[in-house]
N, C-alpha and C positions, 0 to 999 in steps of 0.2 A: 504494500500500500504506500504510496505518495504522501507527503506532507508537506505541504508550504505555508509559508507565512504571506506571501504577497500572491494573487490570481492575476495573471497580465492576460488578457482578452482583445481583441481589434472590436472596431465600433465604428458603426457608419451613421453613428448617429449628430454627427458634428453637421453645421451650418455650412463649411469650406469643402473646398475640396479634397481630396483625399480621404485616408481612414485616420483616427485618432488611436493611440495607446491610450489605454483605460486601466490603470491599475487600482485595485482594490484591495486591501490590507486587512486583517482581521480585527482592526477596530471600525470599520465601516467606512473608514475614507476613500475617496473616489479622488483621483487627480488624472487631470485631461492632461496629455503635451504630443505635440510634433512626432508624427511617427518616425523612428527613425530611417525606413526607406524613404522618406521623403526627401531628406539633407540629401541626398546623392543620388540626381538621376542619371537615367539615361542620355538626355541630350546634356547635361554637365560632362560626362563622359567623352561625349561625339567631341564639344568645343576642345576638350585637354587634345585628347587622340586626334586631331585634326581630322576625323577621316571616321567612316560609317562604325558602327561598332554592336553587340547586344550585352544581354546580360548576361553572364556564365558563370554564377554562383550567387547563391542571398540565403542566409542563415539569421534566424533571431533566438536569441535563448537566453535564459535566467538562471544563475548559479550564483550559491553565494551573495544574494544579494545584488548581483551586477547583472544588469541587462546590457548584452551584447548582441549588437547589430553589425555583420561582416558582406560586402556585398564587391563581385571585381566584374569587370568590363572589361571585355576583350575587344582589340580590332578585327574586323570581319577580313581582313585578308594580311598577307605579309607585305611590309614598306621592298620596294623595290629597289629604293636607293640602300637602306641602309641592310636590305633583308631578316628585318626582326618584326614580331607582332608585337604591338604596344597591347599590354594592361595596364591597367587601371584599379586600384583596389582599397578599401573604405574600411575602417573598422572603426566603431564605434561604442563606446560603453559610460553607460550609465549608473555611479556609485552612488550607495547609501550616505554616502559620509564622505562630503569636499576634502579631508584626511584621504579617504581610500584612492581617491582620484590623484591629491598633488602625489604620492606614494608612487601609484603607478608613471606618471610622468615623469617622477626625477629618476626612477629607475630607466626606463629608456632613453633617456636621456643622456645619466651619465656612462648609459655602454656605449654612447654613440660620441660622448665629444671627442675623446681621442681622435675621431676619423674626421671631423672639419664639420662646425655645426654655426649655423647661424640663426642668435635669438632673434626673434623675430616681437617687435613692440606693439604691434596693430592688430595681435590677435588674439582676442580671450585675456584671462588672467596671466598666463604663460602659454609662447609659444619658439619653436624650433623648427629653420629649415637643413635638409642635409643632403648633401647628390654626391655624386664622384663625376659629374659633368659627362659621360660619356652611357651609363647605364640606367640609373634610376635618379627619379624626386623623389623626396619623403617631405612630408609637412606633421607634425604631432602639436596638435593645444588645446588647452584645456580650459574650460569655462567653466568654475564653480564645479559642481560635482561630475557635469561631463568631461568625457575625455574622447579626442579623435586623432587617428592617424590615414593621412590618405598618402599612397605610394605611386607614382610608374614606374612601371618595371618594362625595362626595353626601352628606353625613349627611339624613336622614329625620325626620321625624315618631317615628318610634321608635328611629330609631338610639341606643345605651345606650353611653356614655362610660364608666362601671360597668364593664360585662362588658368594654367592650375593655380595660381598665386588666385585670384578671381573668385574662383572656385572654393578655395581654402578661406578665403574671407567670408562667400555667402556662408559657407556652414557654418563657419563660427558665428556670426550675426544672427544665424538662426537658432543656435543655442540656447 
């Protein structure tokens, strides 16, 4: 038998568009927010990727306490010039406690500054950009008790450092 302390449900029962997370707690509280498929679409994806793309993975799940939203986008074909397919990939998580969140941030963090990190001031409470300029972007920040990291993996011929910076701001705003 299953046990939880929090019910997470989707709910179309919101005025806007899309679906709403609906979580419900065992003392009867109900809080509305932002689904997390919402922060990361598809055409966000098309503008980074420069180029047509779908979705090729999306997982939500609750442990511990933490709602985790993972979702990546793939290019629909191989760049000819540079012959790699761009992904694109979102991970998202939602703690109990603005503690559990900076925790997880300074730990990825600090395994990454050795490799060349740039804090980044415009985004969230804290944020971090990091590439090796020739295979991926990473962006990770964190607002209050959430936390995101969006990656490409393969940068392309078209892949647009632009639009992910763009991209990396709407979600945080939407935080």
């Amino acid at each position: 038998m299953l046990s939880c302390d929090r019910v997470t449900t989707w709910s179309n029962n919101n005025p806007g568009p899309g679906l709403n997370l609906v979580e419900a707690s065992n003392d009867g509280l109900v809080q509305d927010s932002k689904t997390p498929a919402g922060l990361f679409t598809l055409p966000d994806a098309i503008r980074i990727l420069g180029e047509p793309a779908h979705l090729s993975d999306s997982s939500t799940t609750t442990n511990a306490g933490i709602l985790t939203y993972r979702c990546s986008f793939t290019a629909n074909s191989k760049d000819e010039k540079s012959g790699k397919t761009g992904v694109v990939y979102l991970l998202f998580e939602h703690y109990n406690q603005v503690d559990s969140a900076k925790k997880k941030y300074t730990f990825i963090k600090t395994a990454n500054k050795d490799h060349g990190i740039t804090v980044l001031h415009d985004l969230g409470d804290e944020a971090y950009f990091h590439t090796d300029k020739t295979n991926f972007y990473f962006v990770m920040a964190r607002k209050g008790r959430k936390v995101f990291n969006m990656k490409v993996n393969k940068i392309t011929s078209s892949t647009s450092l632009d639009e992910f910076n763009k991209v990396a701001k709407q979600i945080t705003d939407a935080l």
